[in-house]
N, C-alpha and C positions, 0 to 999 in steps of 0.2 A: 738691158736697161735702155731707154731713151736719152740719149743724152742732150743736152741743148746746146751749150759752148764745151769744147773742148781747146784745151791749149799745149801746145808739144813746142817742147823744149828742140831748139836747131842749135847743129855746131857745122855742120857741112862735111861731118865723116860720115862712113857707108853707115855704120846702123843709125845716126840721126836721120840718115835719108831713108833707111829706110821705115824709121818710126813715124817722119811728116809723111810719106805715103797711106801707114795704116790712120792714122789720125785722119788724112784726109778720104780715107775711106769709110774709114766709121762715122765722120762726120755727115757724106754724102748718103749711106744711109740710113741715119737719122736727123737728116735737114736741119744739123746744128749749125751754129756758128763755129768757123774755127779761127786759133790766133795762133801764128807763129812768133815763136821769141827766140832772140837771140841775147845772150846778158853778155857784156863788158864789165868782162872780170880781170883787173891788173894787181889784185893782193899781191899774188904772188911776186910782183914788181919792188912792191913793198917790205918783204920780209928778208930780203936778201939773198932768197934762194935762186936766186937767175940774174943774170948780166944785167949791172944799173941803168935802165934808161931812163928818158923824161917819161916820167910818167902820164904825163897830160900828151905827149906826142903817141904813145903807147896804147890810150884811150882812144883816142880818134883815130887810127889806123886800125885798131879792132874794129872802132864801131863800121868804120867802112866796109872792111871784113865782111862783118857782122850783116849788111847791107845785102852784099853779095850770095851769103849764103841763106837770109831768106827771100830773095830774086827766085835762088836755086831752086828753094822748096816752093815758091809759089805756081813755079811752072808744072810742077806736078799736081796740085788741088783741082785745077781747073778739070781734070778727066774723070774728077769725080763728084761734077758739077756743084764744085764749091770755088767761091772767093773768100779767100782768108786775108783774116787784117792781119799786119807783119807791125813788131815791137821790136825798137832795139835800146834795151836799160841797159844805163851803166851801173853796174855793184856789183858783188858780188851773188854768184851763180843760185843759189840756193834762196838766197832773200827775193832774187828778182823773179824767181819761179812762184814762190809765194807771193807775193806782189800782184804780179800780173794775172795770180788765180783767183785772189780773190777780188780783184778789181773788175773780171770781165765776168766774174760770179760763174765762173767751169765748175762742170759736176765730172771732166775726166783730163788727167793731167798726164800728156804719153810720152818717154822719153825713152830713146836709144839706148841699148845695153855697148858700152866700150867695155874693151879690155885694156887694163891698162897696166904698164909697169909698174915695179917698186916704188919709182924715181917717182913718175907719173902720180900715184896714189898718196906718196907725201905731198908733193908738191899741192896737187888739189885737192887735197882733204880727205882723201878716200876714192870709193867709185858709186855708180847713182846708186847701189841697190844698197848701200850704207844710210841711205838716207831715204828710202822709203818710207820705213814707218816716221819720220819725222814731218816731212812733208803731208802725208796723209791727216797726222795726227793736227797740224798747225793749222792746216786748209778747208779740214773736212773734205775731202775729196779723192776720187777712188785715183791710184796713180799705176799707170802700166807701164810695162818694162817689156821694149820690142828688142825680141834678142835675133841675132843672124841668119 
């Protein structure tokens, strides 16, 4: 398939690097547009399941983060003669993936396979491939799962 914009989800662990990799591969052969996103996600802050902070100091220290690790990813696009525009929303992980797909209108939306703990999967709701067909279904759009 040709794709036109594509947008890959960044967290700054290895399989997010290594999904903006292929994102930015498949982009550069088919001279799409790509976007990196990073979402500013502090529910969890919220719900009581992690040590109270400000929340507002909690948001801007991610998003800073958040800066950094699409920096990370950006330095990899360019060898596959792409510039990718970098987004960093605050909300929760899943809305802002939807959001950002259908706002820059992606026909491929590529995210990192983690592995993640018990702990891990309450905390954030699950892991991405629980939310496959939900994003596909909301976006219309095909969603890959770059695993290790």
């Amino acid at each position: 398939m040709a794709y036109k914009t594509i947008v890959c989800g960044v967290t700054g662990s290895i399989p997010s690097r290594r999904a903006a990799l292929e994102a930015a591969v498949l982009a550069g052969e088919a001279q799409a547009d790509l976007v990196y996103v990073y979402a500013v996600d502090v529910e969890f802050l919220k719900t009581g399941k992690a040590v109270q902070l400000g929340s507002e100091f909690a948001e801007e220290s991610l998003a800073h983060l958040g800066g950094h690790m699409l920096d990370f990813a950006d330095e990899i696009a360019p060898s596959q003669g792409v510039t990718p525009k970098k987004v960093v929303r605050k909300g929760p992980v899943l809305d802002v993936l939807k959001q950002v797909v259908l706002e820059e209108e992606a026909d491929l939306l590529v995210l990192g396979h983690e592995d993640r703990t018990f702990f891990e999967k309450i905390l954030f709701k699950g892991s991405v491939e629980d939310h496959v067909q939900e994003l596909e279904s909301q976006t219309g759009v095909e969603v890959r799962i770059v695993r290790g």
